[in-house]
C-alpha positions, 0 to 999 in steps of 0.5 A, a space after each residue: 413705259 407705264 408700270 402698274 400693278 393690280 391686286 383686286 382689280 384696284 391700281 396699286 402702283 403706277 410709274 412711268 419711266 423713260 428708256 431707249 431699250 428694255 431688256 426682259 429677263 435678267 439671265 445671261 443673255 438678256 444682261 449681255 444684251 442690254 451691256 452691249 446696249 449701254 455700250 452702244 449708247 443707249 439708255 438701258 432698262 433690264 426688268 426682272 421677276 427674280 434674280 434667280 435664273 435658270 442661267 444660274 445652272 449653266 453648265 457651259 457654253 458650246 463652241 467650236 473650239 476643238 480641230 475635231 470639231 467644225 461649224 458644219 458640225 456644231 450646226 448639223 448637232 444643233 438642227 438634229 437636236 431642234 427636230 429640223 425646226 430651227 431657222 438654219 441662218 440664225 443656227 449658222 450664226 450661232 455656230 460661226 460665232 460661239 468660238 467668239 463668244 467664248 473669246 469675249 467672256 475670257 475678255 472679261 476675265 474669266 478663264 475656262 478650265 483648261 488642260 495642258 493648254 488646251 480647252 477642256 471640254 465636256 460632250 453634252 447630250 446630242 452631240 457629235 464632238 466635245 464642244 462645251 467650255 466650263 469654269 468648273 462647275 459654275 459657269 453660268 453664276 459665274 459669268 452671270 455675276 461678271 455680267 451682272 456687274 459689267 452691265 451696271 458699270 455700264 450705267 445699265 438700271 435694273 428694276 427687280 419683282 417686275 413681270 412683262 405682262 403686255 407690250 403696248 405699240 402706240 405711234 410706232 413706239 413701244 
């Protein structure tokens, strides 16, 4: 990969630098994938324009995680709210996976608010049941901070003030 910057049309900054996966954005999903990367492997670049994401402001994670609730459920709220225009096979799998997803983050560590055993749960806008697990009022910075520091453990590198201008596809290679 080249990394370069202009200013004035004058080439400030040039590098390259080798890596099997680059990862764009440093928010939950972009470092979930690139530890899961690591994990599997691969040499893994994430590039950020800032540490600050919109990740920090999560409030919780939706999942079917309630006898009230069903995959059925979750993924006919998530098509109502897309307009109908979602991909129904990628919507099914989010909804079939999100009780594991909430499985992995306690994995970590974490722990989501419960009461008297049970997973409290928020109703978020445009859905039919309560399916939202939270850490209090921080889940995003906290599972974002827990991910953060599994993907370094993992030997991922993190290049900060990077922006993704272009994707240059040359010999099959990106």
């Amino acid at each position: 990969m080249c990394f370069s910057a202009q200013l004035k049309g004058k080439v400030i900054n040039m590098n390259t630098i080798q890596t099997d996966v680059l990862v764009a954005g440093a928010g939950i999903a972009g470092v979930k994938a690139a530890y899961t990367a690591a994990k599997n492997g691969c040499d893994v670049l994430v590039i950020t324009k800032s540490r600050v994401t919109a990740s920090d402001f999560v409030l919780g994670f939706n999942a079917v995680l309630s006898e009230n609730d069903s995959v059925k459920l979750y993924a006919d709220d998530t098509m109502s709210g897309g307009g109908n225009i979602n991909n129904p096979a990628l919507v099914k799998a989010l909804a079939e996976n999100s009780a594991k997803e909430i499985a992995f983050v306690e994995q970590t560590g974490l722990e989501f608010d419960r009461e008297n055993g049970n997973y409290h749960l928020l109703k978020p806008l445009g859905c039919s049941e309560a399916r939202l697990a939270h850490i209090k009022n921080t889940t995003g910075r906290t599972t974002l901070e827990k991910f953060r520091q599994m993907a370094k453990d993992a030997g991922v590198k993190t290049l900060d003030k990077t922006m993704l201008a272009d994707i240059i596809c040359e010999n099959g290679k990106v």
